[in-house]
N, C-alpha and C positions, 0 to 999 in steps of 0.2 A: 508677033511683037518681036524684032526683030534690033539688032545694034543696041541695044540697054546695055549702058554703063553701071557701073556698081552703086554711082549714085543713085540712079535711077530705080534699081534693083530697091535700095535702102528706104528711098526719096517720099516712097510712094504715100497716099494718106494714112490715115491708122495702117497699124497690121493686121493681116489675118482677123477680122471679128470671130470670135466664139461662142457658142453660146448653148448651156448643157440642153441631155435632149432625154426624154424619158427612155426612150429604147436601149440608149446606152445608160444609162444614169446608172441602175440597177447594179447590182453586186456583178463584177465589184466594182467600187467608185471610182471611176475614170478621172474624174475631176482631182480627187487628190492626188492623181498621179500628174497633171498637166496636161490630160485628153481631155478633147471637148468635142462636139459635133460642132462641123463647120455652121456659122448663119446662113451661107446659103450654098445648091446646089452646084456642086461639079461634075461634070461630064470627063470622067478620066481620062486623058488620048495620051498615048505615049509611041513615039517610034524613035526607037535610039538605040546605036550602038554600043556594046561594053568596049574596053579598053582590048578584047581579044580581036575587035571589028565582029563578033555574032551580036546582028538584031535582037531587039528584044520590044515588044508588043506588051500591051495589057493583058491582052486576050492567052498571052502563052501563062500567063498564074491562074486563069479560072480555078475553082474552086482549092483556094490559099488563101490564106486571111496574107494580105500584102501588107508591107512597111514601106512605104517609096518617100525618102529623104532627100531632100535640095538641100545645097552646097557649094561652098566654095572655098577655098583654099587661101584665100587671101583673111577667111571671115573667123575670129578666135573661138566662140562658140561651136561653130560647123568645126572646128579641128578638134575642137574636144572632145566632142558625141563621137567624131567617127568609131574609134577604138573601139567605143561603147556599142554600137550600129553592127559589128564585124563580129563582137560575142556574143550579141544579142541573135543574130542570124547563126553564129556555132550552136548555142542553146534549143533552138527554136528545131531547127535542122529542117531539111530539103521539104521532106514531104508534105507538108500541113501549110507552111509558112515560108514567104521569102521575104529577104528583104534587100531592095534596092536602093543605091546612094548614088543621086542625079545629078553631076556637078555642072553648075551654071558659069558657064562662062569663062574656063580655065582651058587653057591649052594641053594638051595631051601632055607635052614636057614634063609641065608644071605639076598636072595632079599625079603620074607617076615619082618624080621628086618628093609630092609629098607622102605620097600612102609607102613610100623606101621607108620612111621616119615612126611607123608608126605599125603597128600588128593589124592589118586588114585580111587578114587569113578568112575565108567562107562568106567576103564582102564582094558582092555585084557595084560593080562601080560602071556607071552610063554617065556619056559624054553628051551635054547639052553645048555644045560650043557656036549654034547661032544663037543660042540666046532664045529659043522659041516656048519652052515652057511656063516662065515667070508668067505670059501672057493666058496659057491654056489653064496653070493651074491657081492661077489670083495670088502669086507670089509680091509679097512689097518688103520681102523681107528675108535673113535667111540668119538660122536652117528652118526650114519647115518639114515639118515631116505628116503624111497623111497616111491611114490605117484604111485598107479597103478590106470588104470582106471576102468570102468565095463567090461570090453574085458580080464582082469587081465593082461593087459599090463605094464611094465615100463614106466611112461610116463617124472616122475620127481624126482629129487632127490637134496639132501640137506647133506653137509659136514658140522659136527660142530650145537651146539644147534644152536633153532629159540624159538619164543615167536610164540607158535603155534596158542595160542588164540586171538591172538592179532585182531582185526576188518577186516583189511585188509586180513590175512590171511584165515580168516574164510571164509570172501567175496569171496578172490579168489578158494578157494576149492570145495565151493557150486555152484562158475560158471563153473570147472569143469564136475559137473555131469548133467549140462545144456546142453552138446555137444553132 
């Protein structure tokens, strides 16, 4: 899926459907955090380069409970979480957990201009600039962000920013990689 404009990105029918699921439901409550298990399956594929030009695959976080956030730079929500995304990944730290921020659709220029503005210290920032994600990952909207486990499963996901660092949700992520 290829050349999608921002409307398009926006445009699409509902958002993200969600829908809780028992595996995750359980302590602790994902749902009042704003996790849900997606309604239906994704097949995670990612090949993309960060902002240093190193690749970066799925398959290189096996067993990490991942964070992989869409965004974009034009989108006010997606600017607000970032900060949030960049301490959450300080928090979590290298070995258990990463977390990746996938910009859709923004020029190298641009997303460097914006992450100048703002503390992305311990933030992996990958460049989607054909545009090919929205399509692999059922994006109609943004930011989206999905939680896979060490299996590099889908296990969670999130419509619309979250306050990623917040206590609780750090709590909850870390009891993910418990399981």
């Amino acid at each position: 899926m290829t050349g999608l404009t921002r409307r398009d990105i926006l445009g699409g029918a509902a958002a993200l459907a969600l829908m809780p699921s028992a595996a995750v439901a359980s302590s602790p409550d994902f749902r009042s955090l704003g996790l849900a298990r997606p309604a239906f399956e994704i097949d995670p594929k990612l090949d993309l380069t960060d902002l240093d030009g190193t690749r970066h695959r799925i398959g290189d976080y096996r067993g990490k409970v991942l964070a992989v956030s869409f965004w974009a730079t034009w989108c006010p929500p997606c600017r607000r979480e970032m900060p949030a995304l960049a301490r959450l990944a300080r928090e979590l730290g290298r070995d258990d957990f990463a977390v990746l921020a996938v910009n859709v659709g923004d020029r190298e220029d641009r997303i460097r201009a914006f992450l100048d503005e703002i503390d992305d210290d311990g933030l992996t920032v990958l460049m989607d600039t054909g545009k090919t994600m929205p399509g692999i990952w059922y994006l109609r909207g943004l930011p989206v962000t999905y939680i896979l486990n060490g299996s590099a499963e889908v296990i969670l996901a999130a419509v619309g920013d979250r306050v990623w660092d917040a206590p609780e949700m750090v709590t909850a992520l870390k009891e993910l990689n418990r399981r």
